[in-house]
Structure formats: structure tokens, C-alpha cells
N, C-alpha and C positions, 0 to 999 in steps of 0.2 A: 678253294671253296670247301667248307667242310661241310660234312654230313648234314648238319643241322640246318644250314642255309641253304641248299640242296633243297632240303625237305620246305622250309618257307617258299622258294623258289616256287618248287613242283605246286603249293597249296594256291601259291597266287598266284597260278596257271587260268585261262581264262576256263572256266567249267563248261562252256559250250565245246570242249575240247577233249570230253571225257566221253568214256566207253557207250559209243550208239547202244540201244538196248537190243535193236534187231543183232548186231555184233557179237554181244554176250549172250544171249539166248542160241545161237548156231549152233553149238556144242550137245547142247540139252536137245535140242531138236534131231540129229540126226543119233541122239542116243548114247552121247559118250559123256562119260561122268568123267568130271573133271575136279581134280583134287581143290583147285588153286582157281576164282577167278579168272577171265583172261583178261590180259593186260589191256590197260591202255595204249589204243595209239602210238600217241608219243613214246611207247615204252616195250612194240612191236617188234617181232624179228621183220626183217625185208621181205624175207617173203607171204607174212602173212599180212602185211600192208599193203602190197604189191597183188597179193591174190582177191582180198576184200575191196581193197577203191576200187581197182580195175574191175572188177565183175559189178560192182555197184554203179560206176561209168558206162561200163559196157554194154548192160541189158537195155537199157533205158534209150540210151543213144545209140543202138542199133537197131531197136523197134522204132522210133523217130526217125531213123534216115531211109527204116525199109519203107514205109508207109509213105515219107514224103517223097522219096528219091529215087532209090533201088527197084519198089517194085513196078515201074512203070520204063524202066529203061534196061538193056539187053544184060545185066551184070548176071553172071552165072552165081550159082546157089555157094561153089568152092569159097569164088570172090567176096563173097558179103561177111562167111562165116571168116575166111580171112582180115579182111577191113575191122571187124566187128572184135575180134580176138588182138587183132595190133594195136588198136587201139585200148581194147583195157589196158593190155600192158605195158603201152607208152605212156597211159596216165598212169597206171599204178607207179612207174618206176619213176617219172618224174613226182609223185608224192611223197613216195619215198625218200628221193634224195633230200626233198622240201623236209620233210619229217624230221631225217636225222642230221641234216642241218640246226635245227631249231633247237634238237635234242641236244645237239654239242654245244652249241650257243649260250644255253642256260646249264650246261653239264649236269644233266642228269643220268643216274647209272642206266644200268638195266635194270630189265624187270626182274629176274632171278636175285638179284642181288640188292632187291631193294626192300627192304624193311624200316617201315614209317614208325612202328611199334616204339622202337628204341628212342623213339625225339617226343622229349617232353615239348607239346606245343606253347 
């Protein structure tokens, strides 16, 4: 596959599949200037897919099972924060694999190495 289809490839990619805006704004928020965009998703290292779904999975679906579940039955406070933690990361890391399966699939590079500039569309 050469560059150019690559780049067709990546463009008619489904766009509900591009950079969340809470995702891109993270950076700015905690005050760190960033040269370069951050990547899309699909174009992620593992571990920042893996840190982002999982904590995105995780808050949400650990205040839902404290409130329906946990706080009414004897689980210690260690337990929940543990539950709550295994679980981002077994989501994140099965996202992940999800991820860059898709990414090998349609072969697209990475994000360091990818410059759209160069492809007349």
C-alpha cells in the first residue's frame, strides 16, 4: 500500500473516530504546551490509549457500582479502589489491542511518521 492510499485510507476513516475534544484539550489543561497536536487514537502509543479509555471507563463505572452496589455491602475501601483500577485497565488494554488491530488492518504508520502534507488529495 503506498503512502498516498494510506492517506485515502486514513481520510475515509469514519470521523466519529477522531480526536475527542476533552482528549485534546488535556494537555492545555494541566499547562503543558505542546509542539505537535495530539494524535489521534488510532495513531496512539498503548499506553496513552490504555491510560485515556481506562480512566474514561473507570470513573464512570466505579461511581455506578459504588452507588448501586459496593456501598451498601461489606467491600473494603482497598477493594473498590482495586476493582475500580482493574478494571480501567482491562478495558483500556483490551482497546487497545482492538485499536491497533484496526490500525494494522488498514496499515496505517504512526503518528510521528506521518505527514498528510506530502499527498496531493
Amino acid at each position: 500500500m503506498t503512502y498516498a492510499e494510506k492517506v485515502v485510507a486514513w481520510n475515509s476513516y469514519a470521523k466519529t473516530k477522531e480526536v475527542p475534544h476533552a482528549y485534546a484539550q488535556f494537555p492545555s489543561f494541566l499547562g503543558i504546551k505542546l509542539e505537535r497536536e495530539p494524535a489521534p487514537l488510532i495513531l496512539s502509543s498503548s499506553s496513552r490509549i490504555v491510560f485515556y479509555l481506562g480512566a474514561n471507563f473507570a470513573l464512570p463505572w466505579g461511581l455506578v457500582m459504588y452507588f448501586l452496589s459496593w456501598r451498601n455491602s461489606s467491600v473494603p475501601v482497598y477493594g473498590i479502589v482495586c476493582g475500580i483500577f482493574f478494571a480501567g485497565v482491562s478495558y483500556g488494554a483490551i482497546m487497545a489491542y482492538l485499536i491497533f488491530r484496526q490500525r494494522k488492518r488498514i496499515d496505517v504508520t504512526s503518528w510521528e511518521s506521518f505527514h498528510p502534507v506530502d499527498v496531493i488529495a
